[in-house]
C-alpha positions in Angstrom: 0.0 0.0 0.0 0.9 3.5 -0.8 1.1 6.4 2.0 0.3 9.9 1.8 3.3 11.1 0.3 2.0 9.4 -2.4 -0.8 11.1 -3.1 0.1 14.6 -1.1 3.1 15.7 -3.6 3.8 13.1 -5.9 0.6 12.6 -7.8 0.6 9.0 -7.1 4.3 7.6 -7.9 5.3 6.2 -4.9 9.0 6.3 -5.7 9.7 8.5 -3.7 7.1 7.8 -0.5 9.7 7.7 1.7 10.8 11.1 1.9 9.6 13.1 5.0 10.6 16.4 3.1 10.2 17.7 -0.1 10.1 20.9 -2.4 9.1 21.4 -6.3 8.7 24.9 -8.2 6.0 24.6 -11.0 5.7 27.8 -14.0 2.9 27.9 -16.1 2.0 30.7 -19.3 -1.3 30.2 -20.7 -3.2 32.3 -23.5 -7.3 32.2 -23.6 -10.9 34.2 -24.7 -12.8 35.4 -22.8 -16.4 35.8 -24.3 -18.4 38.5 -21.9 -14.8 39.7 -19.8 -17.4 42.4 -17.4 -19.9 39.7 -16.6 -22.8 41.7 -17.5 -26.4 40.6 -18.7 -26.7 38.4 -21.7 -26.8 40.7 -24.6 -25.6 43.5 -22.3 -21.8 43.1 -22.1 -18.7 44.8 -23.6 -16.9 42.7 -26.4 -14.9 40.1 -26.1 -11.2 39.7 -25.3 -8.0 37.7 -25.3 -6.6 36.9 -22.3 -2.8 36.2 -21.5 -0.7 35.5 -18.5 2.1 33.5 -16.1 1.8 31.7 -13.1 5.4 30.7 -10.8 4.4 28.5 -7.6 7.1 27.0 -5.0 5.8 24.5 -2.8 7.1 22.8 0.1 5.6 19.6 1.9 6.8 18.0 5.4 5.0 14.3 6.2 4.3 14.7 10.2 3.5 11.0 10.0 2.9 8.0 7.7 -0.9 9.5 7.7 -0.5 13.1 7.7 1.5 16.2 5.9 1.5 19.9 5.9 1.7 21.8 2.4 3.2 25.3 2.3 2.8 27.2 -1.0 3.7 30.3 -2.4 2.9 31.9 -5.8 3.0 34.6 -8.4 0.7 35.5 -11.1 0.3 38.3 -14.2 -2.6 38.6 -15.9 -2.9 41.0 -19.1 -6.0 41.9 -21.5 -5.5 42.8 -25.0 -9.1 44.9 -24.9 -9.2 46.2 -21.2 -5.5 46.8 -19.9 -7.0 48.6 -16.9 -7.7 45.0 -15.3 -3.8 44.3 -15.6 -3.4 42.2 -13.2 -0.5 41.0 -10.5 -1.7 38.7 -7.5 0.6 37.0 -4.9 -0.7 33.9 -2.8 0.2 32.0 0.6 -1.6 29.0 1.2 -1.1 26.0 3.5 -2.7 22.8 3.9 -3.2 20.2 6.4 -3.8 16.6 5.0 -4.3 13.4 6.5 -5.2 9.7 5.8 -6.9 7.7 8.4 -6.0 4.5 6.9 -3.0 4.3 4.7 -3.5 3.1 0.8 -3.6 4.2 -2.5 -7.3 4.5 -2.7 -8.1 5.3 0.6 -9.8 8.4 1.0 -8.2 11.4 2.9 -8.8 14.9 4.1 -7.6 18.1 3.3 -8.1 21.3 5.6 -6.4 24.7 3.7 -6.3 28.7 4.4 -5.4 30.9 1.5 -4.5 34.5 0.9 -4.6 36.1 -1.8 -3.7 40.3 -2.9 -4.7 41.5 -6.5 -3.3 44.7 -7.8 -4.4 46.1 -11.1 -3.0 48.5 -13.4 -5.9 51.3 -12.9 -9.2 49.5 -11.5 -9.0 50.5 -7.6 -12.2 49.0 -7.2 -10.7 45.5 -7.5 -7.8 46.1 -5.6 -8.1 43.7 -2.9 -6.9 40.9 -0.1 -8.8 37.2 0.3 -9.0 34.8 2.3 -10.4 31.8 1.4 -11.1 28.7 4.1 -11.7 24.6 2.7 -12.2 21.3 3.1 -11.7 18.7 0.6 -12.2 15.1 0.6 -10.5 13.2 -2.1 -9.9 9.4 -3.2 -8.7 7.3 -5.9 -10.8 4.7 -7.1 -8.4 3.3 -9.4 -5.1 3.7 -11.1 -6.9 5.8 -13.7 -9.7 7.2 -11.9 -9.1 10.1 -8.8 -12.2 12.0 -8.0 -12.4 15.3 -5.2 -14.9 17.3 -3.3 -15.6 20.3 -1.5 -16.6 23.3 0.4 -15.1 26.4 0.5 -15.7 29.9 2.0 -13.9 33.5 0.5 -14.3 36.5 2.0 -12.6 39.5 0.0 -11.7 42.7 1.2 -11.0 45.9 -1.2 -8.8 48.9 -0.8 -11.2 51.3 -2.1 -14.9 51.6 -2.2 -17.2 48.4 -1.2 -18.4 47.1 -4.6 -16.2 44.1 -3.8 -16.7 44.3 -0.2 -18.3 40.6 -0.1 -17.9 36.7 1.4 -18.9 33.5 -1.0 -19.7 30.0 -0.4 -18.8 27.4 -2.8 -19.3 23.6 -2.8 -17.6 21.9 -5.7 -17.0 17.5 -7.4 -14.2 17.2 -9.9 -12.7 14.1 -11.4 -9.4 12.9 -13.3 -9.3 10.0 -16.0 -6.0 9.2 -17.1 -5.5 7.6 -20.1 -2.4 6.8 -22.3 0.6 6.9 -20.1 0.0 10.3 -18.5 -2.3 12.3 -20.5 -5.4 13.0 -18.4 -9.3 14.3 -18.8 -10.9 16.3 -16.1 -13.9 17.7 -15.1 -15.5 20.0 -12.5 -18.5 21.1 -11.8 -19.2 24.1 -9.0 -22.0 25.9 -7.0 -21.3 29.4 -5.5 -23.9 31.5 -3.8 -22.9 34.8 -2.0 -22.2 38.1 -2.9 -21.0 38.2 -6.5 -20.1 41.5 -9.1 -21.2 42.0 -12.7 -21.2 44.5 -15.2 -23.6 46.8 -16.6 -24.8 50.2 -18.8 -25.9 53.1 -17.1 -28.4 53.1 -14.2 -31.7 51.1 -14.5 -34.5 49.7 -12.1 -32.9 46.7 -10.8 -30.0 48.8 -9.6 -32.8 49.4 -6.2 -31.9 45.6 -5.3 -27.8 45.4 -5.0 -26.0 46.1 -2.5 -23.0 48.1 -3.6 -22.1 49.9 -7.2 -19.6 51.8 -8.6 -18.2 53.7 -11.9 -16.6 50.8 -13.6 -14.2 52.9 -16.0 -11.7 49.8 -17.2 -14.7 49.1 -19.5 -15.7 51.9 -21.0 -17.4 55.0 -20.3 -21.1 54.6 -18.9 -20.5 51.3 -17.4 -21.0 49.9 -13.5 -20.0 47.7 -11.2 -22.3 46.0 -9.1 -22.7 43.9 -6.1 -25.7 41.5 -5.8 -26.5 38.0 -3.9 -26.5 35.5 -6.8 -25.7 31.7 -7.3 -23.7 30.7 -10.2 -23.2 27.8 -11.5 -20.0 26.5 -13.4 -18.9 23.3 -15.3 -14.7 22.8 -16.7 -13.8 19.6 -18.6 -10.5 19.6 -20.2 -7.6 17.6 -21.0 -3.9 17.8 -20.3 -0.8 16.1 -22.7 2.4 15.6 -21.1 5.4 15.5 -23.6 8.2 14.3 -21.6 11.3 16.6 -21.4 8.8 19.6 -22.5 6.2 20.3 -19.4 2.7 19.3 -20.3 0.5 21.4 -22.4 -3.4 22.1 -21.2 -6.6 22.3 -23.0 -9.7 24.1 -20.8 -13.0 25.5 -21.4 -15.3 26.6 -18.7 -18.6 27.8 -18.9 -20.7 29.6 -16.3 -23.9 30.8 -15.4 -25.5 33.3 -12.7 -28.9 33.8 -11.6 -29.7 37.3 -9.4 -32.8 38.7 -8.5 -35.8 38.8 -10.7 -34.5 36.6 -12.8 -31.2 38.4 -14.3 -28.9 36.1 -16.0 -25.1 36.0 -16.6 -22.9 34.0 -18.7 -19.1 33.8 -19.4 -17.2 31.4 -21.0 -13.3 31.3 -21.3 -10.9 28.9 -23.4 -7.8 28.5 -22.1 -4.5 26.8 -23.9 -1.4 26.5 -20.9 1.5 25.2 -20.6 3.4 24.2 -17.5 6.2 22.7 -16.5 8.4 21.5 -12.8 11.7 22.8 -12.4 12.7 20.3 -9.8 
């Protein structure tokens, strides 16, 4: 039987399992589109855009014991628009994780307990300048050699320099699961449900502006255009693949799709394909 290292850090491959310590640093660039960028209404939204950008994470795992490990992680990201610079974007996350297996083996299930934070600065939206938290638990479990699947729930609260538009706190309860196929190529999917406080784009004032909460001049869109803050539940659904080529990282193919529901019956839709590639340095 495996033990957690296993499955903690090493995605499985247990050649390595006996190792109490270890340390990886991943990089990923990835280019997408992005079909209604300000989340407004359908039919009400700005045009679309490409998206582009670069992720560097460093991550460092200690095992406690056979059953248990603690994850430290640290990253970078940059996010650009080609339509809407003023969303520019450079975040920097901390997040640790607590893990544990109550009964050692490779498809045994086991628990994961994690705090995040998050800060977003953007090159000239203050409204979405902000710090998150974000508090889970995940239970996951491999079924077979081929065949992981994961669960969740999850709460964010995020807090913005300026104004209160994004002044809000989300739930989120979320399945996903990984065929691989091949040698290492994979398929995934995931499928989520947030409810909460969300923000969404829109034109100039109208009546259902009475119901949000918060709302502000949303000038990295365009002139005439809003932020808002309302209670909503959205729904959102990924599958995508990902094709390792061995000395040359592993490219990723993703499309998600999503869809909000707000008060009287106001709808939002996004969806954004993604092409990344990633690779480990050690």
């Amino acid at each position: 039987m495996r033990c957690l290292a296993c499955i903690l850090v090493l995605g499985g491959c247990c050649c390595k399992a006996a190792a109490a310590h270890s340390s990886q640093v991943d990089a990923e660039v990835f280019a997408g589109h992005a079909s209604n960028p300000d989340r407004a209404q359908n039919g009400k939204g700005v045009a679309a855009e490409d998206v582009r950008g670069a992720n560097l994470s460093a991550y460092t795992t200690t095992l406690i014991d056979p059953n248990s490990g603690i994850e430290f992680q640290g990253a970078a990201s940059l996010l650009t628009h080609s339509a809407y610079s003023g969303l520019n974007e450079v975040g920097l996350k901390a997040r640790v994780k607590y893990r544990v297996q109550p009964t050692v083996g490779y498809t045994q299930p086991w628990y994961e307990l994690s705090l995040g934070l998050e800060r977003y600065q953007h090159a000239s939206s203050a409204i979405r300048d902000a710090t998150d938290a974000t508090l889970g638990l995940t239970l996951g479990k491999r079924y077979t050699d081929r065949i992981a699947g994961t669960g969740g729930v999850a709460i964010r609260r995020e807090l913005p320099d300026h104004g209160s538009v994004f002044d809000r706190t989300e739930g989120q309860l979320w399945a996903a699961v990984d065929y691989r196929y091949g040698i290492d190529n994979s398929l995934y999917a995931r499928l989520s449900r947030s409810w909460g406080d969300q923000v969404f784009g829109g034109q100039e004032y109208t009546t259902y502006y009475r119901n949000v909460k918060a709302s502000a001049d949303d000038p990295a869109f365009g002139e005439s255009r809003y932020a808002y803050r309302i209670h909503a539940c959205t729904t959102l659904a990924e599958v995508g693949t990902s094709l390792p080529f061995p000395g040359y990282g592993t490219w990723d193919l993703r499309a998600t799709r999503s869809r909000s529901l707000a008060y009287a019956g106001m709808n939002y839709s996004t969806t954004l394909l993604v092409l990344a590639w990633r690779g480990r340095f050690f």
